[in-house]
N, C-alpha and C positions, 0 to 999 in steps of 0.2 A: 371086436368091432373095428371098423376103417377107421386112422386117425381124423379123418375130419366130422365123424361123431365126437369124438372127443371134443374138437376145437368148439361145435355147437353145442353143448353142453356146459362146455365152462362158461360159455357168451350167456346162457340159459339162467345156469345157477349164479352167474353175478350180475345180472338185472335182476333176480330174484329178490337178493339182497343188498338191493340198491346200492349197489357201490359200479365204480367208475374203473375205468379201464387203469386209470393214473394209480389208482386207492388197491387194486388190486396187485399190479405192478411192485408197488412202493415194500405190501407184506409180505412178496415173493423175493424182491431183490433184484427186480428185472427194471427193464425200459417195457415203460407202457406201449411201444412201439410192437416189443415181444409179443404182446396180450394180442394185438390187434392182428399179429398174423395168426397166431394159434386159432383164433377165433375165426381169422378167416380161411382158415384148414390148409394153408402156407408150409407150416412145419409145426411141431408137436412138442409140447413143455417136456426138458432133460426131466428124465427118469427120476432124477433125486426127488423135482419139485412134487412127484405124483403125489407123496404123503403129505405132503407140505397141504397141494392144494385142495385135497378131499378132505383134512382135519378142519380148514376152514369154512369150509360146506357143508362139514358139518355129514359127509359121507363116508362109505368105504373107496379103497382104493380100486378094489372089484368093479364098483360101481363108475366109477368115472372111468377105469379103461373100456366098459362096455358102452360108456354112453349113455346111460340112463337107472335109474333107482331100480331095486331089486325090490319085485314084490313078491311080499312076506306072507299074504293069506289069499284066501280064495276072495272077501270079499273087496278086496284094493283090486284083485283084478276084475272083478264085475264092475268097476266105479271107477275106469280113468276118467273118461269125461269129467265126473265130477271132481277128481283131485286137477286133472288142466286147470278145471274152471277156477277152483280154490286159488292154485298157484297163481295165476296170472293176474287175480286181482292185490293175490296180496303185495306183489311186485307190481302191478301197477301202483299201487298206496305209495308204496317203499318209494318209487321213482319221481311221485307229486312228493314227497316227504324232501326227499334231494333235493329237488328244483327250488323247494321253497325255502330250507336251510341255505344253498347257495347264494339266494337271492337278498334273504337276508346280510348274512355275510357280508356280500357286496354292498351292500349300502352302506351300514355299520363301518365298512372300512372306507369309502367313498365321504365318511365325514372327516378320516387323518387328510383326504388332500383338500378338502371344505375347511377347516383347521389351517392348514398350510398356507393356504392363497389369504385367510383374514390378517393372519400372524403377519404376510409380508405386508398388504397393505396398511396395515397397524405400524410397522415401522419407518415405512415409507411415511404417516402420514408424522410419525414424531419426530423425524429427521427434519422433515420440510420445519413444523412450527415450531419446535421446541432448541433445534440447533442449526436452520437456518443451513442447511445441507440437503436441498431438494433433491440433487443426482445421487448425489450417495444414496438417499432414501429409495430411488428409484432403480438402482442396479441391486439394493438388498431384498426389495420385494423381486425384484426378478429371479432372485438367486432360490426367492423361496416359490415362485409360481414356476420353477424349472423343479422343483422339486417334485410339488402336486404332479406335473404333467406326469409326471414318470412314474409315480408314487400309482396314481389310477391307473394307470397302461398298467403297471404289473398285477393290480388288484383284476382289470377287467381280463389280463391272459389267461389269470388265475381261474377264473369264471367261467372262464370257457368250457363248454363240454361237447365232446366229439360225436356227430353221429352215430359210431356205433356206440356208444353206450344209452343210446336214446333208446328206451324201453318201450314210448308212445310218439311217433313221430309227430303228431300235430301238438304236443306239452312241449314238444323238444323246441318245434318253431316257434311258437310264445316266449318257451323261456330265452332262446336267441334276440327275438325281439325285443325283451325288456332288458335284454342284458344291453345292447344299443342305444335303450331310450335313456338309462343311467348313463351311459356314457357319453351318448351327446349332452345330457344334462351337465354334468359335469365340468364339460370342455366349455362349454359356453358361460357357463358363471367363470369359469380360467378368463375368459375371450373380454368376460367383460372386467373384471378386474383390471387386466391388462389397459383397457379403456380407461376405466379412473382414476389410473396410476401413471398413464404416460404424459397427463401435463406437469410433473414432476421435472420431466427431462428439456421441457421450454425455459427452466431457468438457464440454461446454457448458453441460447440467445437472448434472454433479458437483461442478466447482469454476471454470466460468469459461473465457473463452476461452484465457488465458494458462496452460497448464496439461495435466497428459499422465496416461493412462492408466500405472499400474506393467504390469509384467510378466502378473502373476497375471491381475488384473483382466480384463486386455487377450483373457486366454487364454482365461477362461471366457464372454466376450462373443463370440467369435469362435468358438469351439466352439459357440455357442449360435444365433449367428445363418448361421455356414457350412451346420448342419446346416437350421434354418428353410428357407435363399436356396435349397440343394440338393433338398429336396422341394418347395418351391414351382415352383420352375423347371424342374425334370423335370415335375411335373403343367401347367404351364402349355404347356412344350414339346407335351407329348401329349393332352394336351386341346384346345389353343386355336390354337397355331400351325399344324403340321403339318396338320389339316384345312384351315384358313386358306390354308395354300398349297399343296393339291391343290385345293382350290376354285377358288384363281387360275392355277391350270393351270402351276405353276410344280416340284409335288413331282408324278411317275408314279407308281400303286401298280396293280400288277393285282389281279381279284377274292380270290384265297386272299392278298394281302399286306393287301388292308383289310379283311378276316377277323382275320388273325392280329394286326392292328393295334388291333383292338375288344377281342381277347382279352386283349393287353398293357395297354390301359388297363383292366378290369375287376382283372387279378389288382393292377395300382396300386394303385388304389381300396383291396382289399381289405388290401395290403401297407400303406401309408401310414397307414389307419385302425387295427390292430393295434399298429405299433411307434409309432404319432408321439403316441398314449395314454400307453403306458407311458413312454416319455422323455418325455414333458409331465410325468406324476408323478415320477420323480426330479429336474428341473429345481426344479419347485415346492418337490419337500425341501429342494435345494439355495437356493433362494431363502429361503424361511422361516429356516434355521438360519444364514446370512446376518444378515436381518436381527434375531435372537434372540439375539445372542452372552449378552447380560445378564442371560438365565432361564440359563443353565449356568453362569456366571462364579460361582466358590466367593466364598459373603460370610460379613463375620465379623457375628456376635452380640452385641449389647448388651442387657442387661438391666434397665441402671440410667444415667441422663444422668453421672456419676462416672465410668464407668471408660471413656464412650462422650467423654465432655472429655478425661481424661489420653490417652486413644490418637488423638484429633487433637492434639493439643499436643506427641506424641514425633517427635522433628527427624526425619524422615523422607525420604528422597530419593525422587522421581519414578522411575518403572521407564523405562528409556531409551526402547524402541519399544515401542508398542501399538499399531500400525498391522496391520492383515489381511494374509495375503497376498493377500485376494481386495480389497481395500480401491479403493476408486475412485483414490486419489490419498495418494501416502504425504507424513503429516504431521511436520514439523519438529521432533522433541523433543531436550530436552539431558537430559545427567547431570547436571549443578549443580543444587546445592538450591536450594527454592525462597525456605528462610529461612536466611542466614548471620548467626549469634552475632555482635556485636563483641568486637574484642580484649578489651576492658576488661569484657565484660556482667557478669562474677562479680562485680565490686567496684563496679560501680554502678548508676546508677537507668535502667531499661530503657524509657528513651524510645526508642529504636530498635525497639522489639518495639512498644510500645502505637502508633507511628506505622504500621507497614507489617504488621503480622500481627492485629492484634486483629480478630476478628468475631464475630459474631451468629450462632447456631443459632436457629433459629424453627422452632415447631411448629404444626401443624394449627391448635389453639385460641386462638394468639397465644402463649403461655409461649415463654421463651427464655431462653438463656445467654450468656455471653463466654468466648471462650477465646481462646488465639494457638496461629492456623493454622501448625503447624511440621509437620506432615505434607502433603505436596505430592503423596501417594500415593494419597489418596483420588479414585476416579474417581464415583462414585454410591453414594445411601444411601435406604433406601425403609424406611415405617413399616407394622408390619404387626397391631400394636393398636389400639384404638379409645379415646374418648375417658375409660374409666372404667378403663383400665389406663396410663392417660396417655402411651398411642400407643406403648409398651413392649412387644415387642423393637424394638431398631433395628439393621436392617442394613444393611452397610459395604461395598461390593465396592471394592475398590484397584486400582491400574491395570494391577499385577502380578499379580493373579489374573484381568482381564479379557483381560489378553495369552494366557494360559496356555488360556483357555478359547477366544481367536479362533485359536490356531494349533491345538485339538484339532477345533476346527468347520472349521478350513480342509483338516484329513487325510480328513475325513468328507466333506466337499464334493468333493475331489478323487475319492475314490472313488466316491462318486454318479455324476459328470464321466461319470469313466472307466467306470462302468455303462450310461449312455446313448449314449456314443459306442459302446461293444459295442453296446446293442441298435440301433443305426442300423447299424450296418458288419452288423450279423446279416441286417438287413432288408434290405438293398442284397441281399448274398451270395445270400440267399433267392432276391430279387426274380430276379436277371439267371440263378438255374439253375433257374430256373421257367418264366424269360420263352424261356430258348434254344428251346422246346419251337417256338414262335413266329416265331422268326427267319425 
């Protein structure tokens, strides 16, 4: 028989036995490259491998230089039809058998880079609160989400199965397409980690590399940027990629799915533009009142530079913490005053005070006074007359009323928060019992 009986025979007998061009290759000793020319009657497996290959199938070597099985009685030749029939189902079986041990596989292994990306942001997030080393944290998570990406790209090459070893062409499209929808699953749980992890890297502009996001902080940067990474990357998903790879012939969609696919990015479009407004405006409240603490911070009233000296001069202790809880980086205060009396001040001459506490108030027009700084309470003082009232009132916000005022903007903030995270969770909700119509 012609060599290219051969090469369709062996293509024959190893869909039979559900094996793959690669698998075949691998117990020959060959490049699966080999398989695919034999098969495609290119050139014709070295003489050696003929025993090799017919032991595996389980035939004579007779038999595969002719190209086809030798029959043995009279009635196998009255009944090929019904051995074809026999044969092709039970390699179709063998071939759903594959796709679905594959598919498994993939997933199963799709949880080492699911594993991978928790691990970095687990360190990332003990770096930030436990050692107060946010960048650090945020270049080890990346060290470990550079791993995942690689990790699945080789699990999903792995996956791959070539045309010709496709037994049933439309199984074969399915299983290409689910091998695509794990992988974009995949990359997009990457996309967004990536999103939770990168306000790690703002401590760099807050206070420096040695240095860690609190709690708060951390929560409303991450709420902020999760919800951002999450519409961006659905819209890039369905905008930009998924055509990209119908184009490279890598996603199948038949005509009513790239219907319903136009249909799902339109109600997008319209879904994203609606709520990604409105939570743009509470963000912005929240940003403003942020940075506004000291238009609500209660100040006190001076009328007259007299009673505005005696209430910096009354010993007064610092308010322990004025730190936010939205604050970038919580700052180191004590309780100890900032002027301690000596034993002796009552009975004698206060060179102690005139060395470490005496200063200068200065006004707009150069006038000034001296007093001794015994209040350590004071946080900011702003003049709100002009030069023919001699800049009279003056007011005093403490560091005690600016506290009281950042933890009532921090309940406000949070409720904002927690406004826009409702209207995203609204719009998703919306989006996906809109989009089922589609599916």
């Amino acid at each position: 028989m012609e060599k290219k009986t051969i090469g369709a025979f062996i293509a024959v007998l190893r869909k039979a036995n559900g094996m793959t061009q690669r698998e075949l290759a691998e117990k020959l000793n060959v490049s699966d490259k080999a398989v695919s020319r034999w098969e495609r009657d290119e050139c014709a497996p070295d003489l050696s491998l003929i025993p090799v290959i017919a032991e595996i199938f389980n035939i004579t070597t007779d038999e595969l230089l002719r190209g086809e099985r030798k029959t043995q009685n009279a009635e196998e030749a009255e009944a090929p039809a019904e051995a074809s029939v026999y044969i092709r189902e039970k390699s179709n079986k063998q071939f759903q058998n594959l796709l679905r041990t594959k598919l498994m596989r993939l997933r199963e292994r799709s949880m080492i880079s699911y594993g991978l990306m928790f691990v970095g942001f687990i360190v990332a997030l003990i770096c930030n609160l436990v050692f107060s080393k946010a960048v650090l944290g945020f270049f080890l998570a990346l060290v470990c989400y550079a791993a995942a990406l690689i990790t699945e790209i080789c699990f999903l090459r792995r996956a791959k199965l070539d045309e010709d070893d496709a037994f049933d062409y439309g199984k074969w499209l399915t299983y290409q397409n689910d091998i695509v929808r794990i992988g974009e699953r995949s990359f997009f749980v990457l996309w967004m980690f990536l999103g939770v992890t990168l306000p790690f890297l703002i401590a760099i502009g807050v206070s420096g590399v040695n240095a860690g996001l609190n709690f708060g902080a951390y929560l409303l940067l991450a709420l902020i940027f999760g919800v951002i990474f999450l519409i961006v990357g659905y819209m890039l998903l369905m905008f930009m990629v998924q055509p990209r790879l119908m184009q490279a012939g890598l996603l199948f969609l038949t005509d009513p799915e790239k219907e319903n696919h136009k249909a799902k990015r339109k109600l997008l479009k319209k879904t994203v533009l609606i709520s990604g407004i409105s939570a743009l405006c509470l963000v912005l409240c929240m940003a403003f009142l942020l940075e506004s603490i000291s238009l609500f911070a209660k100040k006190e009233r001076f009328d007259d530079y007299e009673s505005l000296k005696a209430f910096l001069e009354t010993p007064t202790e610092r308010y322990g913490n004025v730190t936010s809880w939205f604050e970038g980086v919580t700052h180191v205060t004590t309780d100890k005053p900032a002027y301690v009396l000596p034993p002796d001040y009552e009975d004698s001459y206060t060179e102690y005070e005139e060395e470490y506490s005496r200063r200068t108030f200065y006004l707009p027009d150069g006038f000034s006074f001296e007093y001794y700084a015994r209040n350590e309470d004071i946080s900011m003082y702003s003049f709100e007359g002009d030069k023919e009232s001699n800049y009279l009132p003056v007011y005093v916000t403490t560091s005690s009323a600016y506290a009281t005022a950042s933890r009532n903007i921090d309940t406000v903030c949070i409720a904002l928060g927690i406004l826009a995270a409702a209207d995203v969770l609204l719009a998703i909700v919306i989006y996906i019992k809109k989009a089922k119509k589609y599916a």
